[in-house]
C-alpha positions as CSV (number, residue, x, y, z in Angstrom):
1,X,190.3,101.9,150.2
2,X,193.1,99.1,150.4
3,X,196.5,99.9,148.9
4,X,195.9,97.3,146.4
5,X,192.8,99.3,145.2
6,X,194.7,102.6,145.4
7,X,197.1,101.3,143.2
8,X,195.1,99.9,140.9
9,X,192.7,103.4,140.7
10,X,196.3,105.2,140.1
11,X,197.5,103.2,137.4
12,X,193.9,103.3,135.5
13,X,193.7,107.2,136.1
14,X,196.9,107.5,135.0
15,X,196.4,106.0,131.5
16,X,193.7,108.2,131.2
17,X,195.1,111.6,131.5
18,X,195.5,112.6,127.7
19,X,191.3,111.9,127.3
20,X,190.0,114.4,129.8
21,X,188.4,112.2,131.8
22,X,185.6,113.6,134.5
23,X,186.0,113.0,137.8
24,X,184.1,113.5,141.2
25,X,185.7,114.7,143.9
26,X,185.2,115.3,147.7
27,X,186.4,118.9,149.4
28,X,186.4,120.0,153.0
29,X,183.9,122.9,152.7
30,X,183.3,123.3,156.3
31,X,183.4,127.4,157.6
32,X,182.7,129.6,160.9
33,X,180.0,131.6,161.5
34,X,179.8,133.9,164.3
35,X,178.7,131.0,166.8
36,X,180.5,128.1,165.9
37,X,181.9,126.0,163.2
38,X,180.5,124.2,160.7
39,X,182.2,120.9,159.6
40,X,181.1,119.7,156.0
41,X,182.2,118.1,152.9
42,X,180.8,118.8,149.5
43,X,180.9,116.6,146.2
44,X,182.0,117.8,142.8
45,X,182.6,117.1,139.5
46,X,186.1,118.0,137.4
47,X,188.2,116.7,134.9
48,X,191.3,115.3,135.6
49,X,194.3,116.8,135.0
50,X,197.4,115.3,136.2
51,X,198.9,112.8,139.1
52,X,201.7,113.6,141.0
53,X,204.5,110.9,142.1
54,X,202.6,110.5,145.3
55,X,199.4,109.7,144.0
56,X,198.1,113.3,144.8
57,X,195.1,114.1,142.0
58,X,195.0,117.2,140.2
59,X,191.6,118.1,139.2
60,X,190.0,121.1,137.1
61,X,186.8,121.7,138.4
62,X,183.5,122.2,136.1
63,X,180.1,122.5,135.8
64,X,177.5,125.0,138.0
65,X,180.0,128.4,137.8
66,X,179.0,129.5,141.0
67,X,180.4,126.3,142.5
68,X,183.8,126.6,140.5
69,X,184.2,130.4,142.0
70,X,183.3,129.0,145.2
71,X,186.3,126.1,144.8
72,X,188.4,128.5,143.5
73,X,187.8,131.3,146.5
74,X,187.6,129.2,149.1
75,X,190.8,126.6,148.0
76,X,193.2,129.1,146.0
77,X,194.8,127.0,143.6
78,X,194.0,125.7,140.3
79,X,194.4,123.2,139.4
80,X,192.9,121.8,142.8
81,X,195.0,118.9,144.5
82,X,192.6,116.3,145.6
83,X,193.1,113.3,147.4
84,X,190.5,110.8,146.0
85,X,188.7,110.9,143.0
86,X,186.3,108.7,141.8
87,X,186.6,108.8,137.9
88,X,183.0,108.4,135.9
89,X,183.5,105.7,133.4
90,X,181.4,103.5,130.9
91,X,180.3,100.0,131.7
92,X,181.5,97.4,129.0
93,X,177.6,96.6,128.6
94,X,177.4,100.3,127.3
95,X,179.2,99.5,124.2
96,X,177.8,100.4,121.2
97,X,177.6,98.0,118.2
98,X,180.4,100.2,116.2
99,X,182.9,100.2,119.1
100,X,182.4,96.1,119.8
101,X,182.8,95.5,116.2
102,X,186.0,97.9,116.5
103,X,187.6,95.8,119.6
104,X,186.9,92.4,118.0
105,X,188.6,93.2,115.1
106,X,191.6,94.1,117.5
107,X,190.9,91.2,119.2
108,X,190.8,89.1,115.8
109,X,194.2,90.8,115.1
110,X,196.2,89.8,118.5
111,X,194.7,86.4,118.0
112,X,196.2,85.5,115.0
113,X,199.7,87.5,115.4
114,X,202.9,85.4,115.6
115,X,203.9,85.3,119.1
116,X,207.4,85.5,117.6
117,X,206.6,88.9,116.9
118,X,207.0,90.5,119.9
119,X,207.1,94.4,118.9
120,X,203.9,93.7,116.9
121,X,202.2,91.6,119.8
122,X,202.4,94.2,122.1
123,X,201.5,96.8,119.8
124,X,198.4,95.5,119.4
125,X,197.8,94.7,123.2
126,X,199.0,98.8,123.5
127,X,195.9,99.4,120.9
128,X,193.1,97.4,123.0
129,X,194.2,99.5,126.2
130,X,193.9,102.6,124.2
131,X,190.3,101.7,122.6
132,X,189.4,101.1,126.5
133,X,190.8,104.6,127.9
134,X,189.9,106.5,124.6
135,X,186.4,105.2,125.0
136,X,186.3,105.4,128.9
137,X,185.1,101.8,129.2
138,X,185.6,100.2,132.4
139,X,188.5,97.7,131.4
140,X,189.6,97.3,134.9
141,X,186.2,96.7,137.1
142,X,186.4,100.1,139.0
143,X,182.3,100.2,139.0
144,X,181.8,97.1,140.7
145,X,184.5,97.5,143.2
146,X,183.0,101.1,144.2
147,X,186.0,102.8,142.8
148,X,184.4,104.1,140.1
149,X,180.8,105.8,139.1
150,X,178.6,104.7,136.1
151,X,178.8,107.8,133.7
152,X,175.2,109.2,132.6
153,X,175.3,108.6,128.5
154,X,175.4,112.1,127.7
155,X,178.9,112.9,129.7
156,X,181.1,111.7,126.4
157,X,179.2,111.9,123.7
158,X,180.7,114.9,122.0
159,X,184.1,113.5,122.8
160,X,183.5,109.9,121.3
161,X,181.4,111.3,118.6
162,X,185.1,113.0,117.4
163,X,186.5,109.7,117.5
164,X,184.2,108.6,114.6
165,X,185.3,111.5,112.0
């Protein structure tokens, strides 16, 4: 991964934090055994909890329980620090007809404000980001550029079903 696309991975995960986003994650999960060692690394899934100034990842793990007690025994800290996450996130193509009618009246609306109007220009620009990282859409291209994993429908559903009431 350049810097570039560090950066870029950062900033989006960042904006994201208030929406629980999930994450996947790699650990070292390597351990001894009476003859040797065994060097491993192990993939899970979590939900992203915070970013420190150095671009260190704080992740909650989830899913299978006996994994999560086996993070949890074997690392000792929760929330876990992770290096690299890969964040699971929407394509735009997965759009549903109520959230692209949603975004092109937002659209619609930042078209036709008065560029004069700065506080209410950038308001609006401030509301299309939001729709993107309240949705978990891919606004930024992470998918394509292998920094980011296609979510399976399901993952949100509950969470962008509250959206609608």
């Amino acid at each position: 991964m350049t810097q570039e696309e560090r950066t870029l991975l950062i900033k989006d995960l960042s904006a994201r934090l208030p929406y629980e986003l999930m994450v996947n994650f790699e650990i070292d999960t390597s351990y001894d055994t009476c003859y040797d060692s065994v060097y491993q690394t192990s993939q899970f899934d979590g939900e992203l909890f915070e970013i420190n100034q150095d671009g260190v990842v704080d992740v909650l793990p989830c899913g299978d329980e006996l994994l999560v007690d086996y993070i949890n025994e074997q690392i000792d800290t929760e929330p876990l620090e992770v290096e690299y996450v890969t964040p699971y996130l929407r394509s735009m193509s997965s759009m549903t007809k109520e959230e692209q009618e949603e975004l092109r009246l937002l659209k619609n609306a930042l078209v036709s404000c008065d560029e004069a109007n700065n506080e209410k220009f950038y308001g609006i620009i401030n509301e299309i980001d939001e729709f993107y990282y309240s949705h978990y859409l891919d606004s930024h291209n992470l998918i394509p550029k292998g920094l980011g994993l296609e979510a399976p429908e399901e993952m949100y559903r509950d969470k962008l079903d509250s959206l609608k009431k």
